[in-house]
DRENTORKOL-3810 file (N, C-alpha, C; in nm, 4 decimals):
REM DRENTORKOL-3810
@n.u->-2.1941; n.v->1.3420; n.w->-0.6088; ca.u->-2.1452; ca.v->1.2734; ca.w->-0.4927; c.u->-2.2648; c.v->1.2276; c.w->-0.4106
@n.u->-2.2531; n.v->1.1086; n.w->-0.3646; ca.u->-2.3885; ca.v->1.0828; ca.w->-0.2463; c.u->-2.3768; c.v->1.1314; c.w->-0.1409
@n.u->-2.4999; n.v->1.1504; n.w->-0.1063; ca.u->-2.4826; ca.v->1.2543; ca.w->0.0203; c.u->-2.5711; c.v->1.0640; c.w->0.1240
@n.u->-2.4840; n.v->1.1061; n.w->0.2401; ca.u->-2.5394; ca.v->1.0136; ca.w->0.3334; c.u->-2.6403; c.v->1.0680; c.w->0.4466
@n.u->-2.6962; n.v->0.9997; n.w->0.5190; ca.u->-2.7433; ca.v->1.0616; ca.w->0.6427; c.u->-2.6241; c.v->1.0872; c.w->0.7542
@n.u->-2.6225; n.v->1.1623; n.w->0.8189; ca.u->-2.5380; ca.v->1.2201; ca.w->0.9361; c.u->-2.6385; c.v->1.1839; c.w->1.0485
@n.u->-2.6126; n.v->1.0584; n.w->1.0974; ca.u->-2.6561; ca.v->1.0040; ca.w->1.2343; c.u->-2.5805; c.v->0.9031; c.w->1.2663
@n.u->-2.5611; n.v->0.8661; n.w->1.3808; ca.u->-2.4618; ca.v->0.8137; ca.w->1.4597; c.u->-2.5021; c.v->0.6931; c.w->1.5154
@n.u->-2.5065; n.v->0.6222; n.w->1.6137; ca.u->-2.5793; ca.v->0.5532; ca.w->1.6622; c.u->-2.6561; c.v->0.5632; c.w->1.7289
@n.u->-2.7613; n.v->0.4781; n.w->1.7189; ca.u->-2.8972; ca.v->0.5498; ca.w->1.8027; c.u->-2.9966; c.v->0.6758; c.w->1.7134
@n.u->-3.0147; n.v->0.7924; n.w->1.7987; ca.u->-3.0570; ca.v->0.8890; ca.w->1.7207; c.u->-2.9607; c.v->0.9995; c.w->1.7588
@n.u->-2.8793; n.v->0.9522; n.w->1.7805; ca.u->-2.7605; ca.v->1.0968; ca.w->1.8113; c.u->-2.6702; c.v->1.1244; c.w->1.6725
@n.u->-2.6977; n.v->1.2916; n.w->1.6042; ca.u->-2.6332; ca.v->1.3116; ca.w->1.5437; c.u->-2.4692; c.v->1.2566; c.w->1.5283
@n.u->-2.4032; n.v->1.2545; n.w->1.4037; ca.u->-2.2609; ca.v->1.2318; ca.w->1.3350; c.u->-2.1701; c.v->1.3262; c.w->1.4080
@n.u->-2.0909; n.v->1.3158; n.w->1.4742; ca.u->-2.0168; ca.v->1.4095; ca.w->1.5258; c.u->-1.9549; c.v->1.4965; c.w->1.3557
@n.u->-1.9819; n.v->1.6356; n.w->1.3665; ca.u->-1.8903; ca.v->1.6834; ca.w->1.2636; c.u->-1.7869; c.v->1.7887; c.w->1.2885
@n.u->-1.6432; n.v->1.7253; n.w->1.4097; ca.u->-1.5911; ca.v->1.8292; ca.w->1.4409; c.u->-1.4967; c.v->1.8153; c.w->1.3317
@n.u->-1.4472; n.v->1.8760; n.w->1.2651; ca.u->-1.3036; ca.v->1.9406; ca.w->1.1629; c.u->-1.1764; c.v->1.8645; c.w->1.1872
@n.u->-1.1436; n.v->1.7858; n.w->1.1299; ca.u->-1.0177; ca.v->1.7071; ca.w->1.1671; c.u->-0.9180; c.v->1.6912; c.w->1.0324
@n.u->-0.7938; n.v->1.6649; n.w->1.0427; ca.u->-0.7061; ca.v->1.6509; ca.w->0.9473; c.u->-0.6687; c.v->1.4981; c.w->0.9002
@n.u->-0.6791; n.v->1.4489; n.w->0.7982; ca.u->-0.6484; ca.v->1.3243; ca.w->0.7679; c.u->-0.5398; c.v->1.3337; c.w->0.6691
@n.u->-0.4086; n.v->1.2601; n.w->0.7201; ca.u->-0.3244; ca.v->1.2376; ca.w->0.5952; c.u->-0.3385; c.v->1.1182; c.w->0.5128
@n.u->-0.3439; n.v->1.1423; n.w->0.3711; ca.u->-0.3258; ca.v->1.0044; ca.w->0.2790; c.u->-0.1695; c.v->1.0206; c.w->0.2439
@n.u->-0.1337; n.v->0.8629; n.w->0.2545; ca.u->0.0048; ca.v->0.8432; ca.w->0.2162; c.u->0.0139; c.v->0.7221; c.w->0.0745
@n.u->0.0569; n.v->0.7526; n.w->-0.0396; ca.u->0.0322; ca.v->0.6329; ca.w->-0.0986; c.u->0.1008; c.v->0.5171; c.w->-0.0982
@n.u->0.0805; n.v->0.3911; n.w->-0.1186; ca.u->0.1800; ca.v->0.2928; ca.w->-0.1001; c.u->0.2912; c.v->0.2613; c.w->-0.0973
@n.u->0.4052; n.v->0.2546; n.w->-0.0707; ca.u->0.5764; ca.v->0.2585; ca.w->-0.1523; c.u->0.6143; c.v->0.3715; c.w->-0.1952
@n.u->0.5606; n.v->0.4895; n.w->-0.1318; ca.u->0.5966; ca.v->0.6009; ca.w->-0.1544; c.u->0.5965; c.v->0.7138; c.w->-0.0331
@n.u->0.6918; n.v->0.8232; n.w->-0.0736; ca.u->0.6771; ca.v->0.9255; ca.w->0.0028; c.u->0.5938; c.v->1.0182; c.w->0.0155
@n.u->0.4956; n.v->1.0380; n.w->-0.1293; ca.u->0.3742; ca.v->1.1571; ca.w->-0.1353; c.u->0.2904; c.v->1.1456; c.w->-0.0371
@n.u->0.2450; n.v->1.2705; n.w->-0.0220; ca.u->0.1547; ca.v->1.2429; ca.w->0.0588; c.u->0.0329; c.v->1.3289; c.w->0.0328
@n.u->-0.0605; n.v->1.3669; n.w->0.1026; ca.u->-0.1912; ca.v->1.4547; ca.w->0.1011; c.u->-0.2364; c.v->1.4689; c.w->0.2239
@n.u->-0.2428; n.v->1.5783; n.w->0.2800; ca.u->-0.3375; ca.v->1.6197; ca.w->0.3869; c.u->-0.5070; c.v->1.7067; c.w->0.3378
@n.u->-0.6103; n.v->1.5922; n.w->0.3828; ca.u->-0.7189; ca.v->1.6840; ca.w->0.3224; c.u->-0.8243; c.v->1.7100; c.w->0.4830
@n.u->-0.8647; n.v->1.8273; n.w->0.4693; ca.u->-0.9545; ca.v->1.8770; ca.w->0.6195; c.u->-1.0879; c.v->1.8084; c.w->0.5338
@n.u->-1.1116; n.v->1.6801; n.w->0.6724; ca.u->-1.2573; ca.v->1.6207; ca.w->0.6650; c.u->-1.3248; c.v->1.6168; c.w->0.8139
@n.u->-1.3942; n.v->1.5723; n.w->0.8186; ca.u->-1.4865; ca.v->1.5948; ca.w->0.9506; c.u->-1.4912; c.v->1.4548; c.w->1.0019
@n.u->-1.5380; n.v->1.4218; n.w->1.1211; ca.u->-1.4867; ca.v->1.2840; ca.w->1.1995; c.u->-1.5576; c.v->1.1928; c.w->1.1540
@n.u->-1.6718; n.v->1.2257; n.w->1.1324; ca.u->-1.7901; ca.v->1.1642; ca.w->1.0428; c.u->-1.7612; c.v->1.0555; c.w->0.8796
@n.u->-1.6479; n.v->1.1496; n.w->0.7993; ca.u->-1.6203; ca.v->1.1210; ca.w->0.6840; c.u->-1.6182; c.v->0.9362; c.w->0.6794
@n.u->-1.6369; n.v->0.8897; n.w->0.5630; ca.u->-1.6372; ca.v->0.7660; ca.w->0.5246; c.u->-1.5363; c.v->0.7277; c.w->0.4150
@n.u->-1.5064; n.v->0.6164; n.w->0.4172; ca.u->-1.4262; ca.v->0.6301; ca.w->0.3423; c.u->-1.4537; c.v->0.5821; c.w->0.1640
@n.u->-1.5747; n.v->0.5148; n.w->0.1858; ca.u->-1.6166; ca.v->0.5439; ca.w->0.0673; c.u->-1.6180; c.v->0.7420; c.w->-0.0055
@n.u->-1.6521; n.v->0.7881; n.w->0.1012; ca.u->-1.6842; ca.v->0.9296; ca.w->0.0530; c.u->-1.4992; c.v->1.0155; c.w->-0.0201
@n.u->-1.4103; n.v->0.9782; n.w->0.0091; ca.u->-1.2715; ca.v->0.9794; ca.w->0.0038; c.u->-1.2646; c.v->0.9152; c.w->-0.1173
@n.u->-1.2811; n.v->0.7613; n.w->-0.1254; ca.u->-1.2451; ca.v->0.7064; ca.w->-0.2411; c.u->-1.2991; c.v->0.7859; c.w->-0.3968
@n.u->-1.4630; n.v->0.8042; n.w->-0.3267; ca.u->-1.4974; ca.v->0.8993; ca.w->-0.4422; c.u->-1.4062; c.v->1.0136; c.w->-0.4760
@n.u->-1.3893; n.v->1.1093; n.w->-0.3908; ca.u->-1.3118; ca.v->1.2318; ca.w->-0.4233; c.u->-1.1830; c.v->1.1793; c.w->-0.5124
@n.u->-1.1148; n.v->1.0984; n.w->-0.4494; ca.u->-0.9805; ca.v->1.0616; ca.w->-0.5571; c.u->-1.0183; c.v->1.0257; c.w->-0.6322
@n.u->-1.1234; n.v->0.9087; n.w->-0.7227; ca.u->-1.1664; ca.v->0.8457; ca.w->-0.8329; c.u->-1.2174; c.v->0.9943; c.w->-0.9286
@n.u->-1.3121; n.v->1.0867; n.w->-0.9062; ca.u->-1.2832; ca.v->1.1808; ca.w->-0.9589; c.u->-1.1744; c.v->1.2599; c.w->-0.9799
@n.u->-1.0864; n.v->1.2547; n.w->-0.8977; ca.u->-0.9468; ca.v->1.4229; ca.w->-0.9430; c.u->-0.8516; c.v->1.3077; c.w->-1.0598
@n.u->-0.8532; n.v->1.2001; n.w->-0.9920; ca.u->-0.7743; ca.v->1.1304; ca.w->-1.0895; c.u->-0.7983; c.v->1.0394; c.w->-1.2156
@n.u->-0.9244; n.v->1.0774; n.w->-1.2101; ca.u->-1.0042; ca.v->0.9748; ca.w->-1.3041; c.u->-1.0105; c.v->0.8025; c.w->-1.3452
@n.u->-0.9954; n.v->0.7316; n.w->-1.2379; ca.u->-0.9672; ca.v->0.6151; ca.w->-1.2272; c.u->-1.1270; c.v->0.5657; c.w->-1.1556
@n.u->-1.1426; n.v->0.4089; n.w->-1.1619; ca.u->-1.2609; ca.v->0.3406; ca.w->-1.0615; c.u->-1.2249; c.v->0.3261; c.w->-0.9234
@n.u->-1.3512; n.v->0.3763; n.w->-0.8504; ca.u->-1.3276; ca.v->0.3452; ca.w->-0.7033; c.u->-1.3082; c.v->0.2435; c.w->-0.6530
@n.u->-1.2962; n.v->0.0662; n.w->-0.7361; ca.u->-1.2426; ca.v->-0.0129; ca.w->-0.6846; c.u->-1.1479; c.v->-0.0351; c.w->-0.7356
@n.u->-1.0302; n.v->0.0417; n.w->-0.7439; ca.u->-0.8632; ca.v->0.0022; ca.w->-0.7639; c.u->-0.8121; c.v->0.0784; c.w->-0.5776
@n.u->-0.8840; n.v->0.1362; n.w->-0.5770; ca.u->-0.8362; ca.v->0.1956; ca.w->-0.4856; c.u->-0.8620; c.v->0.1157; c.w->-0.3165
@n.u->-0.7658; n.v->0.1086; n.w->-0.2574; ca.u->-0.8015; ca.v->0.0265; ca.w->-0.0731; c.u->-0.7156; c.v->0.1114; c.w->0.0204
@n.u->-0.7697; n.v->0.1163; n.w->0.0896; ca.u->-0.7456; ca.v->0.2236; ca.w->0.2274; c.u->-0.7000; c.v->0.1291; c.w->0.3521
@n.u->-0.5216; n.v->0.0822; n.w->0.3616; ca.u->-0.5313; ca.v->0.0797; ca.w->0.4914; c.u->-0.4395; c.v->0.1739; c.w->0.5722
@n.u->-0.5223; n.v->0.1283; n.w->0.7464; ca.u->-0.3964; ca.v->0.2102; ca.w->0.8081; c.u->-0.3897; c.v->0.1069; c.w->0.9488
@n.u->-0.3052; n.v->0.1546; n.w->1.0315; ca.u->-0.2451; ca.v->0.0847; ca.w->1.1319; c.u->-0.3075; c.v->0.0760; c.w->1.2501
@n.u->-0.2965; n.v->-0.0556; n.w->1.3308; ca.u->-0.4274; ca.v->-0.0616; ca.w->1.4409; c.u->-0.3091; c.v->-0.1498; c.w->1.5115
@n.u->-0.2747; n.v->-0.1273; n.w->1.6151; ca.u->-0.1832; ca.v->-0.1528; ca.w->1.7141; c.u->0.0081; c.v->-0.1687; c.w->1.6183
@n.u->0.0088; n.v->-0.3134; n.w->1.6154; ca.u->0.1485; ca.v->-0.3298; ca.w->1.5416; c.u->0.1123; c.v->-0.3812; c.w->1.4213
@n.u->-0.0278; n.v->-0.4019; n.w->1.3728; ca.u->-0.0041; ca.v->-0.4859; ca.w->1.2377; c.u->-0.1215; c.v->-0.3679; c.w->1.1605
@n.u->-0.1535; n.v->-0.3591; n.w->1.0307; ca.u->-0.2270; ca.v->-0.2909; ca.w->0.9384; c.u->-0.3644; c.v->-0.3977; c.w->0.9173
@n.u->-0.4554; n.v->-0.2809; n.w->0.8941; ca.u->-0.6339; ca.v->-0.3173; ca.w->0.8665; c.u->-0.6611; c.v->-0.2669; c.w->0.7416
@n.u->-0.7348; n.v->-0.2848; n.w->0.6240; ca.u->-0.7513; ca.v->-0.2733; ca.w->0.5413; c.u->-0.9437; c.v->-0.1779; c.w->0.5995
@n.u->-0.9314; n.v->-0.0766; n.w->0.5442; ca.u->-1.0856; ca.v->-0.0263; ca.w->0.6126; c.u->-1.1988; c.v->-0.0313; c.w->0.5162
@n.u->-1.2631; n.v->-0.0951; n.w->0.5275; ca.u->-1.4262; ca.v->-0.0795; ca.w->0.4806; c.u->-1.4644; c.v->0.0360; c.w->0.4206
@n.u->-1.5400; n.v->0.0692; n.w->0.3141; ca.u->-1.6232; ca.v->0.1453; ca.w->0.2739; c.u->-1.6990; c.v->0.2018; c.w->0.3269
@n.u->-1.7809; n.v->0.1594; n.w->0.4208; ca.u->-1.8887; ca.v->0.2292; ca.w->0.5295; c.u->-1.8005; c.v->0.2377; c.w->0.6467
@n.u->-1.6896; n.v->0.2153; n.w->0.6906; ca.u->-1.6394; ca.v->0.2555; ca.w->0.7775; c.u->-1.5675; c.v->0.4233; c.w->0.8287
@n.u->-1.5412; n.v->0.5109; n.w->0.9296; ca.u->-1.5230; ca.v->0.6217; ca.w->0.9164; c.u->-1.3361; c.v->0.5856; c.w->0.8643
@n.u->-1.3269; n.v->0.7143; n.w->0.8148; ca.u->-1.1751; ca.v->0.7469; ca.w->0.7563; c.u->-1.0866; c.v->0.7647; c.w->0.9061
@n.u->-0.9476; n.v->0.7036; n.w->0.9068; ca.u->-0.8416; ca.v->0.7376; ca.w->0.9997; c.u->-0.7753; c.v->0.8317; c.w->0.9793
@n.u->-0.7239; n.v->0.8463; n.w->1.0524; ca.u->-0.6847; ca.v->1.0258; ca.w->1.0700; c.u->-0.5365; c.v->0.9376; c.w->0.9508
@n.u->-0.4632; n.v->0.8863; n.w->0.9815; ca.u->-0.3225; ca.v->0.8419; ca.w->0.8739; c.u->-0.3350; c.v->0.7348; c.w->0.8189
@n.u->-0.4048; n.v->0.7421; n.w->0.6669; ca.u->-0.4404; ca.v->0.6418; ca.w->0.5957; c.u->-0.3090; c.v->0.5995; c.w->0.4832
@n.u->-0.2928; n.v->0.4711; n.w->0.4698; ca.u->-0.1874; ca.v->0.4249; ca.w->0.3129; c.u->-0.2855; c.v->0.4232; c.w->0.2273
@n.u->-0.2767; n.v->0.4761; n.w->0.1099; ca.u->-0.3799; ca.v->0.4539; ca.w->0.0141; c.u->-0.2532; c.v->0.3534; c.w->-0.0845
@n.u->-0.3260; n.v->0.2576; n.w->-0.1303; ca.u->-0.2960; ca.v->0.1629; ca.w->-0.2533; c.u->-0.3891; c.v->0.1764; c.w->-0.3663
@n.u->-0.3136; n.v->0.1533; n.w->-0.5152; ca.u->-0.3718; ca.v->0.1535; ca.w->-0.6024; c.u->-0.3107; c.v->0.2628; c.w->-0.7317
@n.u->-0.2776; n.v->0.3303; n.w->-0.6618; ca.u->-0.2555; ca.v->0.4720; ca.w->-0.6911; c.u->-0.0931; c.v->0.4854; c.w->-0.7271
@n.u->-0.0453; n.v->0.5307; n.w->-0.7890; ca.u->0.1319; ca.v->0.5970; ca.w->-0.7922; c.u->0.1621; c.v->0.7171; c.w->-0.7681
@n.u->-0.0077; n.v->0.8225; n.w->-0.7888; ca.u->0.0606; ca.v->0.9542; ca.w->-0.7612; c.u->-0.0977; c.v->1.0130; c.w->-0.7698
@n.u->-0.0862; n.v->1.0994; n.w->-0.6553; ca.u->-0.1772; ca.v->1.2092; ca.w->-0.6104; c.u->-0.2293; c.v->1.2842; c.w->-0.7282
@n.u->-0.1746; n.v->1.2883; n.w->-0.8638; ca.u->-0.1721; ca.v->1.3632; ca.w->-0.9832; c.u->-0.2870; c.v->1.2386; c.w->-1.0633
@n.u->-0.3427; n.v->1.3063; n.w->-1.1737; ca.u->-0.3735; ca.v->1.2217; ca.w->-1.2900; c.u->-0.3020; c.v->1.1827; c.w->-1.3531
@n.u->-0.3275; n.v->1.0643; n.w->-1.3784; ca.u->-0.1991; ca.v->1.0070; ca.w->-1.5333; c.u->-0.2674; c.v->1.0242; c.w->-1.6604
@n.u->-0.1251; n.v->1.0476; n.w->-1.7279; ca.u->-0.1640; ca.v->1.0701; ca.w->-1.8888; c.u->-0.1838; c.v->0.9147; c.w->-1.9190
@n.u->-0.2805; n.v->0.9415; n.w->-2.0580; ca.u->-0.3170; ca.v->0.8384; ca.w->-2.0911; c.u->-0.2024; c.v->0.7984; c.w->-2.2122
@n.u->-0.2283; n.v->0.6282; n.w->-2.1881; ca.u->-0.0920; ca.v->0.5720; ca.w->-2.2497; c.u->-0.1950; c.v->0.4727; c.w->-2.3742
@n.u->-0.1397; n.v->0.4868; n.w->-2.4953; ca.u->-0.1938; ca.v->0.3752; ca.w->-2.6182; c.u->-0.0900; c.v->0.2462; c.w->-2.6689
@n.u->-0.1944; n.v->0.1409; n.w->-2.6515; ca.u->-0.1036; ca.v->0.0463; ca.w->-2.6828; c.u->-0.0235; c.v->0.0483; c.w->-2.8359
@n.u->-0.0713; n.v->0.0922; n.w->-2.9149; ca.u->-0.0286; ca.v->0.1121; ca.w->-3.0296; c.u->-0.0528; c.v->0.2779; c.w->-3.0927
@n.u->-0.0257; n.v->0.3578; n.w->-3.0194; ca.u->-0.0251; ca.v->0.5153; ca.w->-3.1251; c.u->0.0114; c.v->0.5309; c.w->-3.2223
@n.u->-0.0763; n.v->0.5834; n.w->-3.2809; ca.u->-0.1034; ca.v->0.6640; ca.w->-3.4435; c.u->-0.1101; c.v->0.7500; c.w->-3.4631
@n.u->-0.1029; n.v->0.8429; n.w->-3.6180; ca.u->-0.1523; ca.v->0.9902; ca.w->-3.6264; c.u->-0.2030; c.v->0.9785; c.w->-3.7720
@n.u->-0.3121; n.v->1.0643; n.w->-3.7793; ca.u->-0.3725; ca.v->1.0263; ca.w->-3.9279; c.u->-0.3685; c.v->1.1308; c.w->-3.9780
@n.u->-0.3348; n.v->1.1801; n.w->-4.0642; ca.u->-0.3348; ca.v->1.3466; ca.w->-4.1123; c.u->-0.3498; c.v->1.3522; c.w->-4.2559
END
């Protein structure tokens, strides 16, 4: 995983107080609550799911809601506390599917 610098603007440390972020996925009811710090990015997120689920970090887009209409968030931007994740169907890994399966024995 990349580790970033923890500085803020200026020379004032990243705030790292403990906060709860829910992911919700698109057209769906699942959800995920994961404890990240205020600091978190959301590149740093995308990574974590691209690993558990084994997929590329660009299928995946993060938006969430900013007055009445939705923002799609940046990569270097920090994570919202109630994110929609797209891309995804399920918090789980998927089995892998073959266009044509065989068995050779």
């Amino acid at each position: 995983m990349v580790q970033y610098k923890i500085l803020g603007p200026g020379i004032q440390p990243a705030s790292q107080t403990p906060v709860e972020t829910e992911l919700r996925i698109l057209n769906s009811t699942e959800s995920l609550t994961l404890p990240v710090v205020t600091s978190t990015k959301v590149i740093e997120l995308k990574e974590f799911l691209s690993q558990r689920l084994g997929i590329d970090t660009d299928q995946l887009h993060f938006v969430h809601r900013v007055g009445c209409s939705w923002r799609k968030q940046l990569d270097h931007e920090e994570v919202g506390r109630k994110v929609t994740v797209g891309g995804i169907k399920s918090f789980k890994a998927e089995k892998m599917t073959y266009a044509e399966p065989f068995l050779i024995i």
